[in-house]
C-alpha positions, 0 to 999 in steps of 0.5 A: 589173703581174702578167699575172693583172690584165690581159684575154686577148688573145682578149677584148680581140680579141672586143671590138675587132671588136665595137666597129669592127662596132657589132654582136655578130652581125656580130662573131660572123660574123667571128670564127666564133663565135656571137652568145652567144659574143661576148656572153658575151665581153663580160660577161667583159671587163666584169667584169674591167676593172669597167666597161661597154663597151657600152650594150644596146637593142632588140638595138642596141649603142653604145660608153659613154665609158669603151669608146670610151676602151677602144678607141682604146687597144686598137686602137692595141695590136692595129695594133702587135701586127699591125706586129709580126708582119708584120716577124717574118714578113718576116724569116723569109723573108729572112735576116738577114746582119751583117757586122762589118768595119774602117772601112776596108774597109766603105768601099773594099770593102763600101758600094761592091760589097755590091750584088753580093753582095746581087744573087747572093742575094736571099733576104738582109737584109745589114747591115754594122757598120763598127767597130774594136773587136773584137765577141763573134761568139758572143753576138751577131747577127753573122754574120761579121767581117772582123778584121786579125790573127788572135785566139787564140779557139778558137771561132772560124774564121779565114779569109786574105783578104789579107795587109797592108803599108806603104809611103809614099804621097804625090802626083807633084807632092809627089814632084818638090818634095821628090825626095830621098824617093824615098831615104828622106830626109824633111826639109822634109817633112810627115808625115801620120799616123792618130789610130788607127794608132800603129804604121805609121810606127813599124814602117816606119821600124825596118825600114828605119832610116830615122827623118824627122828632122822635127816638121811633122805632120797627124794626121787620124782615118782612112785615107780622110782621109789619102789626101785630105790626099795628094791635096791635096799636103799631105804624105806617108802611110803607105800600106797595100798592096795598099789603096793600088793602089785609090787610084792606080788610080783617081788617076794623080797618086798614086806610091810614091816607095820601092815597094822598101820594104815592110814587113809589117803582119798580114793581115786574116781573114774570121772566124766562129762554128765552128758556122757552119763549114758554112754556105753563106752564109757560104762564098759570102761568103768566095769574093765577098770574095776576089774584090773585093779580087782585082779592087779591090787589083789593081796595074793598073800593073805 
């Protein structure tokens, strides 16, 4: 519909206080105007919609079928206008924060510790996407992302956070039923693999020349999922460092039954818009990552 058929706001605005005052004088109270005003208002928005809104007598007002219709429809429109405007004023105050990151380390690092961050700066509405898929930092509301390996975007800041590495993991009793892993001998061993990650045993075993010459295998959809299929000796994982030590520190049955072998596996990156380059946020973000992973992916046993 073409905005030239539809009433001004500030019509429609003239009619709903006058219908919630069942008086035109009171109306022109609130309103700052005078009575006329709002009469003349009135008549206007009559011969627009083509309709009477009101009945007039004896200087006293009452809403015909069609007005009391009228304003139901246009209350509910003037409360979702007022809705509206509170949340964008809201939001002007508290700045909206996106963080982009792995599944991974939205769930081992951001959903447990992001308190913190929130707690240092208050004046944030942080929400964090956990997806794999890289997202368009440039033509987005995204902030931030937190990628593993670095693109060939020049737009873009790519910041270190933490440097990746592989290595098998599996629980202390599954060790001392099957100790010849500890020299990279595999057989009679389950291997558990992610349905997203193809290349961590792959890579490992290349390095290391060391291919398990067995076919019983679990594929479960996420890392979280194969440290609990570790934890329930179901079989051996690929393990990645230094995520892994947040396991084993909190579960002393967890081992490395090779900790010498160690294969490299990228490095993840704090990425963001080169516009951003001098935003503080941004910067004390960076500085708080840093220093949970330091705290979270520490060996606290060596």
């Amino acid at each position: 519909m073409s905005n030239q058929h539809l009433p001004s706001l500030n019509l429609i605005r003239v009619f709903e206080v006058a219908a919630r005052r069942m008086s035109f004088k009171d109306a022109a109270d609130e309103l700052f105007v005078s009575p006329p005003a709002v009469s003349h208002q009135i008549r206007a928005l009559e011969e627009n919609l083509g309709v009477t809104l009101f009945k007039r007598a004896n200087r006293k007002i009452t809403l015909t079928p069609e007005g009391k219709r009228y304003y139901l429809h246009i209350k509910r429109g003037l409360d979702l206008i007022h809705t509206a405007t509170l949340a964008v004023r809201k939001e002007k105050k508290q700045r909206r924060f996106v963080i982009n990151t792995l599944p991974n380390i939205a769930s081992l690092l951001l959903f447990p510790n992001i308190h913190e961050f929130q707690a240092e700066h208050p004046e944030l509405n942080i929400q964090i996407d956990s997806d794999v898929s890289r997202i368009d930092l440039e033509n987005s509301e995204t902030n931030v992302a937190i990628r593993h390996e670095c693109g060939n975007e020049p737009e873009l800041t790519y910041h270190p956070l933490v440097q990746i590495a592989l290595t098998p993991i599996c629980s202390r009793s599954y060790l001392e039923q099957h100790p010849k892993l500890r020299k990279g001998d595999f057989r009679n061993c389950r291997l558990i693999k992610i349905s997203g990650d193809t290349y961590q045993w792959p890579r490992w075993q290349t390095q290391w020349n060391l291919l398990p010459d067995t076919q019983n295998e679990l594929v479960v959809s996420t890392v979280q999922a194969s440290i609990e299929a570790v934890k329930n000796n179901i079989g051996v994982a690929m393990g990645y460092l230094p995520t892994a030590h947040q396991f084993m520190n909190k579960d002393d049955d967890l081992v490395l039954p090779m900790p010498d072998k160690v294969t490299p596996h990228g490095e993840c990156f704090l990425t963001y818009c080169n516009s951003n380059a001098d935003d503080e946020i941004i910067k004390a973000f960076y500085d708080w990552m840093v220093r949970i992973i330091a705290e979270e992916w520490k060996d606290k046993k060596n």
